[in-house]
C-alpha atoms as one frame of an Amber mdcrd trajectory, in Angstrom:
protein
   0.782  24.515 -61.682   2.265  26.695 -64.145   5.578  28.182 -63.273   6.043
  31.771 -62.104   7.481  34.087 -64.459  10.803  35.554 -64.826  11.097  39.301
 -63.610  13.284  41.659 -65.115  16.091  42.957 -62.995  19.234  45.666 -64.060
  21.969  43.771 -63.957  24.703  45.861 -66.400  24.859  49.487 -66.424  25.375
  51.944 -69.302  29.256  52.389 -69.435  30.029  48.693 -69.554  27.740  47.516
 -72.374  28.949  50.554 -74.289  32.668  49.179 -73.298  31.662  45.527 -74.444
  30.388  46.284 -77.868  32.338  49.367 -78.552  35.506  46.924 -77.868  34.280
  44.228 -79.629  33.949  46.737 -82.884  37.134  47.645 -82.454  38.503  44.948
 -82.405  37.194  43.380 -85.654  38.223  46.848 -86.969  41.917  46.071 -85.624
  41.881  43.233 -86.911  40.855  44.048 -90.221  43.373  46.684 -90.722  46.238
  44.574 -89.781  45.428  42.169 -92.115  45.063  44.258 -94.807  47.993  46.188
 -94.041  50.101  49.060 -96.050  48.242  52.309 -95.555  45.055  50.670 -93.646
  48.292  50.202 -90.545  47.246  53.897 -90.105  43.675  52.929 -88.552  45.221
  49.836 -87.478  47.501  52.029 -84.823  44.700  54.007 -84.090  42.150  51.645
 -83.148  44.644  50.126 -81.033  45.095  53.609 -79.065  41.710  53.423 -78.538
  41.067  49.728 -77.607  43.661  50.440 -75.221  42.059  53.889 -73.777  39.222
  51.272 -73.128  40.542  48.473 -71.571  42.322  51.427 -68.957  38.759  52.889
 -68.420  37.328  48.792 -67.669  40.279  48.325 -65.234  39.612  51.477 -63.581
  35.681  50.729 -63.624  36.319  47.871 -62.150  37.440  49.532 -59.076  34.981
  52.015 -58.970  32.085  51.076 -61.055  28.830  49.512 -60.337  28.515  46.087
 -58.154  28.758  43.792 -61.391  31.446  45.860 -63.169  33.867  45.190 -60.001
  35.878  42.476 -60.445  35.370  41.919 -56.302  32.054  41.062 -57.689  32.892
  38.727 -60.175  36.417  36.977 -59.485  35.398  33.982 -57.623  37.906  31.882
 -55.249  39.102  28.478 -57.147  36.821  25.912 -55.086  34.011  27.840 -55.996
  35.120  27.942 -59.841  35.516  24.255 -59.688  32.405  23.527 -58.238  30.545
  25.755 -60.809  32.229  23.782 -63.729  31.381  20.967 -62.524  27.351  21.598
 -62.728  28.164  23.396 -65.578  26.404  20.620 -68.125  24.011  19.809 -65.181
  20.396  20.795 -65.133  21.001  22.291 -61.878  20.449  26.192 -61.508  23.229
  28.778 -60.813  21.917  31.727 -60.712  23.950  34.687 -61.124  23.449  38.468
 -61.680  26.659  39.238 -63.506  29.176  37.275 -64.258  29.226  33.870 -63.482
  32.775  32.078 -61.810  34.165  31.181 -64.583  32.988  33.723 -67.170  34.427
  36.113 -64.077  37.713  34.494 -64.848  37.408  34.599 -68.486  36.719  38.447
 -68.492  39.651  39.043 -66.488  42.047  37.012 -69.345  40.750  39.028 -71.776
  40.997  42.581 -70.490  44.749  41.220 -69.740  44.942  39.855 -73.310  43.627
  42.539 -75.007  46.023  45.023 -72.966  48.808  43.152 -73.281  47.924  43.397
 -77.159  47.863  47.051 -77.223  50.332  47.421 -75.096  53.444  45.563 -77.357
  51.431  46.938 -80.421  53.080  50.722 -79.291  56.849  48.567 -79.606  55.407
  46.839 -82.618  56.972  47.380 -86.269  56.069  45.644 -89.621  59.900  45.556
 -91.233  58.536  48.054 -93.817  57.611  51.453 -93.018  54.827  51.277 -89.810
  55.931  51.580 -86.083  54.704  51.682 -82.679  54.906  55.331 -81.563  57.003
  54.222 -78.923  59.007  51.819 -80.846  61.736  54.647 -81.041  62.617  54.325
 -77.356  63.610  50.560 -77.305  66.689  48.400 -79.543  65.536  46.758 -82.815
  66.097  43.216 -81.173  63.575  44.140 -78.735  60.878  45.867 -81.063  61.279
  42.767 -83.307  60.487  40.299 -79.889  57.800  42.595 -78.989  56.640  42.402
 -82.480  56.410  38.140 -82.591  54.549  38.708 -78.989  51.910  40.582 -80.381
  51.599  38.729 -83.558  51.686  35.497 -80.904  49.432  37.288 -78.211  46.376
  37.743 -81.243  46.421  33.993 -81.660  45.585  33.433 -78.009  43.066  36.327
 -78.321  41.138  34.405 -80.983  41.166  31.187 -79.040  39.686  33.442 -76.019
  37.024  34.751 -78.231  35.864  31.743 -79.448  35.332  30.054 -76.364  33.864
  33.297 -74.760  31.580  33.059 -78.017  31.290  29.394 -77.108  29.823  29.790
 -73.484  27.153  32.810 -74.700  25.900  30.249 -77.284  26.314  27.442 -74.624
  24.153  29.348 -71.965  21.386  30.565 -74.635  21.001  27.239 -76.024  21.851
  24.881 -73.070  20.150  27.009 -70.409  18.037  29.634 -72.048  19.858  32.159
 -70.665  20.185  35.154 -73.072  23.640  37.167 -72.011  23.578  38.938 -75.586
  20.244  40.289 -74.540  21.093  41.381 -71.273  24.405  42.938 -72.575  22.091
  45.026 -75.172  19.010  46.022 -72.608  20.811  45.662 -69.519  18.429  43.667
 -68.162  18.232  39.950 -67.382  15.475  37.608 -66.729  15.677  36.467 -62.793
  13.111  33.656 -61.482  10.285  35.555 -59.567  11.064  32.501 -56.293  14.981
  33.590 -56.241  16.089  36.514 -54.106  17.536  39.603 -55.996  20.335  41.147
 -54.171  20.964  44.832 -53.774  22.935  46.071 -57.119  24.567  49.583 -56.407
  25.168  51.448 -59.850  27.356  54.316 -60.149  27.094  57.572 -61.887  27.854
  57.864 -65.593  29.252  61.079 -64.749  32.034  59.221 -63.392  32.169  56.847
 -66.155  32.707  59.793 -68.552  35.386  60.963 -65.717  37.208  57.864 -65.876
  37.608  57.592 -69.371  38.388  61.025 -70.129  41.252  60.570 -67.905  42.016
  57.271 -69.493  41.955  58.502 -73.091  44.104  61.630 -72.095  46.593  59.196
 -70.669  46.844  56.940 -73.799  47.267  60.362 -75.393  49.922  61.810 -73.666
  51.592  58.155 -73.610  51.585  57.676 -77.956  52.170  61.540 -78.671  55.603
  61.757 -77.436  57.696  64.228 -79.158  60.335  62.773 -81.451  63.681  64.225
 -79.675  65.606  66.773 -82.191  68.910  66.174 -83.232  71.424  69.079 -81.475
């Protein structure tokens, strides 16, 4: 008897795949700049502003976004963590609309890595003529620590990333689950015999909302005035 076919079920709404790969481009494009350095530290600083706009709007959606977006949808207790890593390399199924318990976990280091990267970035100086746009509010000793945090924090962020690359190829060729797919389309393949539950997805009108206000934050926050001399 053959087995039934997979239906096709929304799992990830609009604003966070556009968060996902959006971030992920900026990223590399951080990334890139900082290597290269000298006058490409201009786009370097401004990526940052916006990967950090971003990860504001994710925290925010993660409050009031759709069911999978939330991370009370996602952030599993420990026992139930441990138990999914221990099928993990198991034939048994675990079936999940969004994230599983430990890629639940992993999404959560990662907005808090990637923050935290942003975050001492606006401290941040390179010794030769680039600072944070907030570095003028702190000592030199502690621009310089928050400096070796962030150049310390981006090491940690490329481990992250490569086991969170790790896991997607792990699931697509380990379980035949496509989560690049379903990040594109929105849409993941669910076994006709398996219940679907109820997904509630919010407005993108809110979306918008919510990172308007986020944006406008990061805005007011790196366009401080430079206090005149009296």
């Amino acid at each position: 008897m053959d087995e039934p076919l997979p239906q096709s079920v929304r799992v990830w709404d609009l604003p966070v795949r556009v968060f996902h790969w959006l971030l992920a481009a900026l990223m590399a494009a951080s990334v890139a700049t900082g290597l290269v350095g000298g006058n490409a530290m201009v786009w370097h600083m401004r990526s940052g502003y916006a990967i950090l706009a971003l990860v504001v709007f994710r925290i925010m959606w993660g409050v009031a976004g759709s069911t999978t977006a939330r991370f009370a949808d996602f952030l599993y207790a420990p026992g139930r963590v441990i138990a999914f890593a221990r099928d993990l390399f198991s034939r048994r199924p675990a079936h999940y609309l969004g994230h599983n318990p430990l890629g639940g976990w992993m999404v959560l280091l990662l907005l808090f890595a990637v923050l935290f990267q942003a975050g001492t970035g606006l401290f941040a100086n390179d010794d030769i003529a680039n600072e944070g746009p907030l570095n003028r509010f702190i000592s030199n000793e502690l621009s310089n620590r928050l400096t070796s945090l962030h150049k310390l924090n981006i090491k940690l962020l490329y481990g992250l990333i490569a086991v969170h690359v790790a896991a997607v190829i792990y699931h697509w060729l380990g379980r035949g689950e496509y989560l690049v797919r379903a990040m594109f389309t929105g849409f993941k393949a669910w076994p006709s015999g398996v219940p679907v539950a109820a997904l509630r997805f919010s407005s993108h009108w809110l979306a918008l909302g919510l990172f308007v206000a986020a944006a406008l934050a990061v805005w007011l926050i790196v366009s401080q005035p430079v206090a005149q001399p009296t």
